[in-house]
C-alpha positions in Angstrom: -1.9 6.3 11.1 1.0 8.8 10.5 2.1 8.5 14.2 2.3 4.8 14.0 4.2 4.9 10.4 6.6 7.6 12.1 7.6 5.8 15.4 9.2 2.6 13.3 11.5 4.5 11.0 15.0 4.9 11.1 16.3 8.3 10.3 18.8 11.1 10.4 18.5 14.8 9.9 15.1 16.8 11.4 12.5 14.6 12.6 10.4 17.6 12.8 10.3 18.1 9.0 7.3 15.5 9.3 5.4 18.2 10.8 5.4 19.9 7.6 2.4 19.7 5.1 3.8 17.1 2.8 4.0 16.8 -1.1 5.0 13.4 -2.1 6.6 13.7 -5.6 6.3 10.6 -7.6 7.4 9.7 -11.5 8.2 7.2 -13.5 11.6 6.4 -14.8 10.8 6.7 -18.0 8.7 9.7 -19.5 8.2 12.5 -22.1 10.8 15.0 -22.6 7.8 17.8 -22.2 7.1 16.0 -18.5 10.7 16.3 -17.4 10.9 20.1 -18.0 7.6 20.5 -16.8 8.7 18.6 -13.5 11.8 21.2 -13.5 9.7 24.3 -13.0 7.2 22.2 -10.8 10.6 21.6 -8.6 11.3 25.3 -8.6 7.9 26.4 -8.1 7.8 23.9 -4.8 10.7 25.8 -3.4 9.8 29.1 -4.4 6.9 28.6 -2.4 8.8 26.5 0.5 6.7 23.6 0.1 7.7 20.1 2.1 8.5 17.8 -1.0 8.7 13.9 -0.1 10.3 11.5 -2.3 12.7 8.4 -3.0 14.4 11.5 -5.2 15.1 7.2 -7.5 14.7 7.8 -10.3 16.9 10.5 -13.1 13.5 12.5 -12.8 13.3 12.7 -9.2 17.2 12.8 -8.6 17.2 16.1 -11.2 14.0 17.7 -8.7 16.1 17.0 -5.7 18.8 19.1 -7.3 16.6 22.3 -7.5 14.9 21.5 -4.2 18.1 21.2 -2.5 19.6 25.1 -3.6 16.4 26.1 -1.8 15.8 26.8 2.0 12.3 24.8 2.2 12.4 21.5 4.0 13.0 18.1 2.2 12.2 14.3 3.0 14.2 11.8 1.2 12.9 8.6 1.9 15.1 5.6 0.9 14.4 1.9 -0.5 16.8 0.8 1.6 18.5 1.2 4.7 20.6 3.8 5.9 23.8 4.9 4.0 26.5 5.3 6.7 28.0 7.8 4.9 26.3 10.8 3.0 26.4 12.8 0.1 27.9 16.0 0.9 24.8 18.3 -0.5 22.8 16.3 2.0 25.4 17.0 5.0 25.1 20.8 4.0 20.9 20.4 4.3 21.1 18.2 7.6 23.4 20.6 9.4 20.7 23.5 8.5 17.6 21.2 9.8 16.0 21.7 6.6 16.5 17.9 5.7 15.4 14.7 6.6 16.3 11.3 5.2 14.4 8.1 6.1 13.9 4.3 5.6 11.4 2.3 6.7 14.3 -0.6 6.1 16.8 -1.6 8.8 20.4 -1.0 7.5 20.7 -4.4 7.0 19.0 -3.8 3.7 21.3 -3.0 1.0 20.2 -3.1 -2.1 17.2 -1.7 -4.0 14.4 -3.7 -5.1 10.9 -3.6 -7.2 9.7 -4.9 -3.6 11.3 -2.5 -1.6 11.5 0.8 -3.9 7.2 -0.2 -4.2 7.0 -0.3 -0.2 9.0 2.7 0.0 6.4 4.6 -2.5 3.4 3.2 -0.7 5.2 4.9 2.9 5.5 8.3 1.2 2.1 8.2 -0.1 1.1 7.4 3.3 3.1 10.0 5.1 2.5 12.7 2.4 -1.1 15.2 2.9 -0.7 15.4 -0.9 0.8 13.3 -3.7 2.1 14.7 -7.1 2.5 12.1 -9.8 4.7 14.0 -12.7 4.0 10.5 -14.7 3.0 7.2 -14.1 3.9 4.7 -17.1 0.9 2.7 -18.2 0.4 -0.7 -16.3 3.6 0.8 -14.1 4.4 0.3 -10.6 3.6 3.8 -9.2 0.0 3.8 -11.9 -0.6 0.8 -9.5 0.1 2.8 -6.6 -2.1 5.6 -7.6 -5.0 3.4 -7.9 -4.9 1.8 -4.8 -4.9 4.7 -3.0 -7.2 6.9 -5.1 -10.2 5.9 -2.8 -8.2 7.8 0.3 -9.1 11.5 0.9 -5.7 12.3 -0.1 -5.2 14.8 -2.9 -4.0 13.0 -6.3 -2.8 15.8 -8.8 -0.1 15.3 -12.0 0.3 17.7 -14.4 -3.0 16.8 -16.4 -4.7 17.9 -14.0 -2.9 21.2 -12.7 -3.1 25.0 -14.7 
């Protein structure tokens, strides 16, 4: 399944990130205080130990883990609701021009904007795409609580902070 999810996206940066074993962050965009700092050291801890983290890097949560994954030296998949920017942030140029970064879309640019729709077909790609999925918190009822469950019958490895040390 990977190879076919991989030959119809758009991308820039290292294709050969993919190869990577792949944690797929997920949270929702609002949570706890106690789960954002716990999602802090989880970020650290993932680049400490040069894991392949895979997110939309949305929402404040994930946009704050992308800041301590980025000062690392692990590779990084950013994978957008949307199309392609044509311009980039420069922390991402920085990453891109080291191979350690990989930003992708399963959208054609001609999708601009964000959507429920397309932010939840964007989550359902990395969960595909990831070997493991880390869920810092999933509102009740919540898009990616909805996610989880569909895919919870997969032999992929579901883990939040419940359920780690």
């Amino acid at each position: 399944m990977e190879s076919a999810l991989i030959n119809n996206i758009n991308y820039v940066g290292n294709k050969q990130v993919l190869e990577n074993y792949k944690i797929s962050f997920l949270c929702s965009r609002k949570c706890p205080a106690d789960i954002i700092l716990k999602s802090y050291d989880w970020a650290i801890e993932q680049r400490e130990k040069g894991n392949c983290v895979i997110s939309g890097f949305h929402s404040k949560i994930e946009k704050d883990v992308l800041h301590y994954l980025i000062k690392g030296t692990q590779p990084v998949i950013l994978v957008l609701a949307r199309g392609l920017k044509k311009r980039l942030d420069p922390e991402f140029e920085k990453a891109l021009n080291k191979n350690r970064l990989l930003l992708i879309s399963p959208f054609n640019r001609d999708v601009k904007r964000v959507t429920v729709e397309t932010a939840n077909q964007r989550n359902r790609f990395m969960a595909e795409l990831a070997d493991e999925i880390f869920v810092a918190y999933a509102s009740q009822g919540g898009n990616i609580e909805k996610l989880i469950t569909s895919i919870s019958h997969t032999e992929k490895k579901v883990s939040t902070f419940n359920s780690c040390k």
